[in-house]
N, C-alpha and C positions, 0 to 999 in steps of 0.2 A: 264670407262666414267660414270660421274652423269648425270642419267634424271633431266633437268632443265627447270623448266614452266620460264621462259620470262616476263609475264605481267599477274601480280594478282595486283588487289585491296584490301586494308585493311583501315580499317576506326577506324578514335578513340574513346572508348567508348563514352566520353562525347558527340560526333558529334553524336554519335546511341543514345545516351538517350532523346537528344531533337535536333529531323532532325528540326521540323519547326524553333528553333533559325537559324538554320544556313544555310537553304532554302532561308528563308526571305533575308538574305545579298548575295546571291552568285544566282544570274536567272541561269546560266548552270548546277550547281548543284542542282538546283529545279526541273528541266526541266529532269533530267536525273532520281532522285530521284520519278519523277511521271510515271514511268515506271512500269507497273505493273511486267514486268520481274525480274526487277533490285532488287538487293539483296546488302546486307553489311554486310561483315566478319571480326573479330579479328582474329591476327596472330594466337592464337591456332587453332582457324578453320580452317585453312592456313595447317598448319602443319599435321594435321587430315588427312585434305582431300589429300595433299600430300601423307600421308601412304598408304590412301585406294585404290590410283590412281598409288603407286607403283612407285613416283618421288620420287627425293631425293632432292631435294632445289627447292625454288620460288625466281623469283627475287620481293618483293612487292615494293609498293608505295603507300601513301596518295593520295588523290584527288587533282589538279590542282587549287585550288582556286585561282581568282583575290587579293584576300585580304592577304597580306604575315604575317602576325599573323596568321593565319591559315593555311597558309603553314608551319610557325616555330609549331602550335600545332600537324600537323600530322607528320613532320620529327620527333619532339620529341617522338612522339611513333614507327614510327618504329627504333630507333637508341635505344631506349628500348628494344625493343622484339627482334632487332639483337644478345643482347648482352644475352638474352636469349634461345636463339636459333641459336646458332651461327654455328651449320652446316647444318643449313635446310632453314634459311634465306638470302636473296640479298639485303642491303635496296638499294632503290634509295630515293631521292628526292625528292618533290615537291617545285617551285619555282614560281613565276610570271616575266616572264624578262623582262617586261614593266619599271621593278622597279630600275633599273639600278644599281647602287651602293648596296641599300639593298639587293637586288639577289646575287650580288658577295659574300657580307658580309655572309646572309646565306647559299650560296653553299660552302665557306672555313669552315664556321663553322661544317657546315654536313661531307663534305671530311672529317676533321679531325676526327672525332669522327667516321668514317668508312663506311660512306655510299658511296656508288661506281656509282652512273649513278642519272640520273636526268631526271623526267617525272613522269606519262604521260603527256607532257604538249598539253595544248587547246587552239591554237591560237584563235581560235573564240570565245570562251567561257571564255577566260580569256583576251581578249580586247586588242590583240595585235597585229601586223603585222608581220606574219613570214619571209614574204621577203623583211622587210624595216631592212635595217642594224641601224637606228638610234633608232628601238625598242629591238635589238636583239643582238650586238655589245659587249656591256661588260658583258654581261650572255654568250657568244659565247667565247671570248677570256679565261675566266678564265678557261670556261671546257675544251678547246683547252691546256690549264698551265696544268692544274691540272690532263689533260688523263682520265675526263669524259664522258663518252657515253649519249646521249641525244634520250629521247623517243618522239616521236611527233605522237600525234592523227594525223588521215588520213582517210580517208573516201571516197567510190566513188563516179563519180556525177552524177550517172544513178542511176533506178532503183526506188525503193518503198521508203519511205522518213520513219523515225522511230527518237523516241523522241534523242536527240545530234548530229541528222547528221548535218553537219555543211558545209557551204558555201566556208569553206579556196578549193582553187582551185590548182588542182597539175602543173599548173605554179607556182604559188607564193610556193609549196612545193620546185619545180626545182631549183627556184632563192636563197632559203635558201642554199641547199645544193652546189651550186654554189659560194656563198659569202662564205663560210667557207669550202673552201677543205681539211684542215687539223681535221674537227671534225667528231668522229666517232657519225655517226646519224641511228637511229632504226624509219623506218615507220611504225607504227602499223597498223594491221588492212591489211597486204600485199600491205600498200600502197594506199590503195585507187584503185589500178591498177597499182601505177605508173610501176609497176616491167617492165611491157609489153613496154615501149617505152625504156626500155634498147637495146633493139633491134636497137637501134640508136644507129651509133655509136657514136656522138657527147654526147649520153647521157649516155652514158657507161662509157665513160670517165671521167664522173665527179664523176662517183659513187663509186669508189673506198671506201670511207670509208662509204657507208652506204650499211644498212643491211632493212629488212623485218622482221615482227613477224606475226602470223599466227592466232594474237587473232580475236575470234567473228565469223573465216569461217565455221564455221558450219551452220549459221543463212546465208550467204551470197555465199558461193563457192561449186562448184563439186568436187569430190574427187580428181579429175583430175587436179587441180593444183598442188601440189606439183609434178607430174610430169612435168608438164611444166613450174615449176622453175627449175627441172633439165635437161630438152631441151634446156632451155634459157641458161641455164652456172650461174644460181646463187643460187644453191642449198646451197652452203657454205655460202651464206649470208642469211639465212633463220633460224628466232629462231622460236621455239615452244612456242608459248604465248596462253593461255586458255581465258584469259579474265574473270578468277574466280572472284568474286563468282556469275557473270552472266551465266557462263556455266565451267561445271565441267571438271574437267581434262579427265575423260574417255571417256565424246563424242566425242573426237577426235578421238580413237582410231579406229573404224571402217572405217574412211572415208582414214585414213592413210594407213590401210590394203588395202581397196579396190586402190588404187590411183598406185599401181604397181609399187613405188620406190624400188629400192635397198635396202639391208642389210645397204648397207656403207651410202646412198641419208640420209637414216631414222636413222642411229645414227649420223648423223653429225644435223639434223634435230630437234632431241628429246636433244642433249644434247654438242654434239660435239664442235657445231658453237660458242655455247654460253660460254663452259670454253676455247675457243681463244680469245674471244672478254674482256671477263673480268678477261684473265690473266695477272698480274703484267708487267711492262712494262719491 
């Protein structure tokens, strides 16, 4: 089994040589970019820190931008650095599904050239409605065709406020995964919470094809969740996402120790889930 990070961030040089060009056009990416935490990595870095952290692949992605020339600039690099790293890298995507027909146009273009999933996307920060089927409709259908997995920021609605938390409410998350039961969908971020109202069973039911990543719980959860994804019954839908280069692969690893999973909980956990999810159909 490969250790597999879930959700890294990689950004393209040109966007790292001059942030304020591309600040100025995109307010969520300013907003997040004013983060004194916040960091920006090329795929070598990627790759590195993979070694030093002892995984063996990342799945990356460009940033989420509103503006789809900018999505088509960060897809072009990683559909670059895949093909230079082609057993250490995952690309996904970056799209705007607002943009209806151009999204389709560049998620076929990307599929073809081997990029496998599509995200992170930011309903709030890229000005869309994730449970209005008429913003989200033919971005939905094609990755439905084409056996795309889809990454959606998520965030909870409690708690201390920090620069990208965002307003989208896990109704309007429900209602997404609702309108589309046939796409496989990744909550980031554990959801925001949603995982805990699986406990319903009406909402159990519709979750079939959606999974959890686990980026960013170091800054937000007790160790003690991953076992109360395996009390819940949805430890198999649970990927390992770091949330690099905001936090490094190996903070996790303490809070995994202490959290008292299984052998079997922690490699389906670390790497398992994730080569089911993005095996060949």
């Amino acid at each position: 089994m490969d250790k597999i990070d879930f959700h890294v961030h990689v950004t393209p040089p040109e966007i790292r040589r001059d942030l304020e060009k591309y600040t100025r056009k995109e307010p969520y990416f300013a907003l997040l970019a004013s983060n004194p935490r916040n960091r920006f990595a090329s795929c070598g870095e990627v790759v590195q820190e993979l070694e030093r952290a002892g995984f063996d692949k990342a799945v990356v992605f460009g940033f989420g931008f509103r503006d789809m020339g900018l999505c088509r600039m960060a897809n072009d690099y990683v559909i670059a650095k895949i093909k230079e790293y082609p057993s250490k890298l995952i690309g996904f995507m970056a799209v705007s599904p607002k943009h209806g027909d151009e999204s389709r146009r560049e998620i076929e273009r990307c599929a073809d050239a081997g990029l496998r999933g599509i995200g992170e996307l930011f309903p709030w920060g890229q000005d869309f409605r994730i449970d209005a089927p008429e913003d989200t409709r033919v971005f939905a259908d094609v990755c439905v065709e084409r056996g795309l997995p889809v990454l959606v920021h998520a965030n909870e609605p409690v708690g201390h406020y920090y620069p990208g938390k965002a307003g989208t409410s896990l109704g309007e998350l429900e209602r997404f995964v609702g309108h589309y039961p046939d796409l496989t969908i990744i909550f980031a971020h554990w959801g925001g919470g949603f995982f805990w109202y699986e406990l319903m069973p009406e909402i159990r039911k519709k979750c079939r094809n959606l999974y959890y990543d686990t980026a960013a719980s170091v800054f937000l959860d007790a160790p003690r969740i991953y076992k109360a994804a395996w009390d819940l019954g949805i430890i198999e839908r649970v990927l390992f996402g770091s949330d690099f280069p905001l936090l490094s692969l190996s903070r996790y690893e303490e809070g995994i120790k202490k959290s008292g999973i299984s052998t079997e909980a922690r490699n389906l956990l670390l790497g398992g889930n994730a080569e089911r999810l993005l095996a060949p159909p």
